[in-house]
C-alpha positions in Angstrom: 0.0 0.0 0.0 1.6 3.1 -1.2 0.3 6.4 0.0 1.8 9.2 -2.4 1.2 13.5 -2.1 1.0 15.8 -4.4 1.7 19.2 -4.4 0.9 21.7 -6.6 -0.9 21.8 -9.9 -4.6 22.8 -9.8 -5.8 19.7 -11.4 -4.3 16.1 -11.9 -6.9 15.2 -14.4 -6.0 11.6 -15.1 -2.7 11.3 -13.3 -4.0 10.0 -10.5 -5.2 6.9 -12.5 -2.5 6.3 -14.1 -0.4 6.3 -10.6 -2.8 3.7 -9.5 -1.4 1.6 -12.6 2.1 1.9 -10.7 0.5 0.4 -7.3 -0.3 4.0 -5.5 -3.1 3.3 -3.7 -4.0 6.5 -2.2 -3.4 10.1 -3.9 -3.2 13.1 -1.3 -3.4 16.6 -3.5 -2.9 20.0 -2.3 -2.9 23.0 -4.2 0.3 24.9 -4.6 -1.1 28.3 -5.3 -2.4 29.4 -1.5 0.1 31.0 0.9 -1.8 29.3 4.0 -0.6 25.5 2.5 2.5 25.9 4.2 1.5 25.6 7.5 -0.2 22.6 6.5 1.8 19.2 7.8 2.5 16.0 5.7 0.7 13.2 6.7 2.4 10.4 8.6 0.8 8.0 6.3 2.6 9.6 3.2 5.4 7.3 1.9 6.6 9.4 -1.0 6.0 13.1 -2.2 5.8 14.5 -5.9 6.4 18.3 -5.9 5.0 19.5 -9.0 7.4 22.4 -9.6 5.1 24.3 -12.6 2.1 24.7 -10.3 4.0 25.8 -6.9 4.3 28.7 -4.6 8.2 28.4 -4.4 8.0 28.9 -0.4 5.5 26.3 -0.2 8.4 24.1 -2.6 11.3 25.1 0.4 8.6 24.4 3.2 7.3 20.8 1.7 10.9 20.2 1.3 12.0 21.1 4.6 9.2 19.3 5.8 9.4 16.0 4.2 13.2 15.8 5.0 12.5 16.3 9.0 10.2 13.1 8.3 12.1 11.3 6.1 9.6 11.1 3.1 11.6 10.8 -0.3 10.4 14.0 -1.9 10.8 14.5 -6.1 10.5 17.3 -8.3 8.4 17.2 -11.5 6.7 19.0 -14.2 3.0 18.3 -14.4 3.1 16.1 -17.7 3.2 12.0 -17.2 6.0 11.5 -18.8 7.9 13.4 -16.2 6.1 11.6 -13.3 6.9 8.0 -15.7 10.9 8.9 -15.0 10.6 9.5 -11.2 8.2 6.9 -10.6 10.5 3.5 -12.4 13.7 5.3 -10.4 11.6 5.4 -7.1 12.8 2.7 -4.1 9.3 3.0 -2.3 7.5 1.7 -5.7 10.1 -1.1 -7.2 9.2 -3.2 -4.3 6.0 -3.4 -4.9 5.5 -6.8 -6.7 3.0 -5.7 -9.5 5.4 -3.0 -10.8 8.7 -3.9 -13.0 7.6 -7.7 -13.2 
């Protein structure tokens, strides 16, 4: 069970389906636009962060970065277009061990 975040980009439109293809099972989105997001914390249940660096206040990118650092979450930096995500996700640890991916 992989629990990823997102943040930034307004809309995901079908990336988040197409994550769930790559054994994500649960897609957390927030908005990279609003000021107040970075007094918002990261989940504990998050296992890996996608920073979507298009769509993104660039405090909230130093803050989520900070952030996922002090709690160890591997955090990656991507432009909003699936064959950006496609790189990071086949070089990701936290996904190659799940058994339905890379078989």
């Amino acid at each position: 069970m992989i629990n990823l975040m997102i943040v930034g980009a307004d809309h995901l439109g079908n990336i988040t389906e197409k994550l769930m293809n790559y054994g994500v099972t649960n897609v957390i989105h927030i908005d990279g636009r609003k000021v107040n997001m970075t007094k918002r914390n990261i989940p504990s249940c998050v296992d890996i962060i996608l920073v979507m660096t298009d769509y993104i206040n660039h405090n909230l990118a130093k803050v989520i970065k900070q952030k996922a650092k002090n709690q160890e979450v591997p955090t990656y930096f991507v432009k909003r277009s699936w064959c950006s995500i496609v790189q990071v996700i086949q070089q990701c640890e936290v996904l190659k061990t799940q058994k339905k991916i890379f078989n």
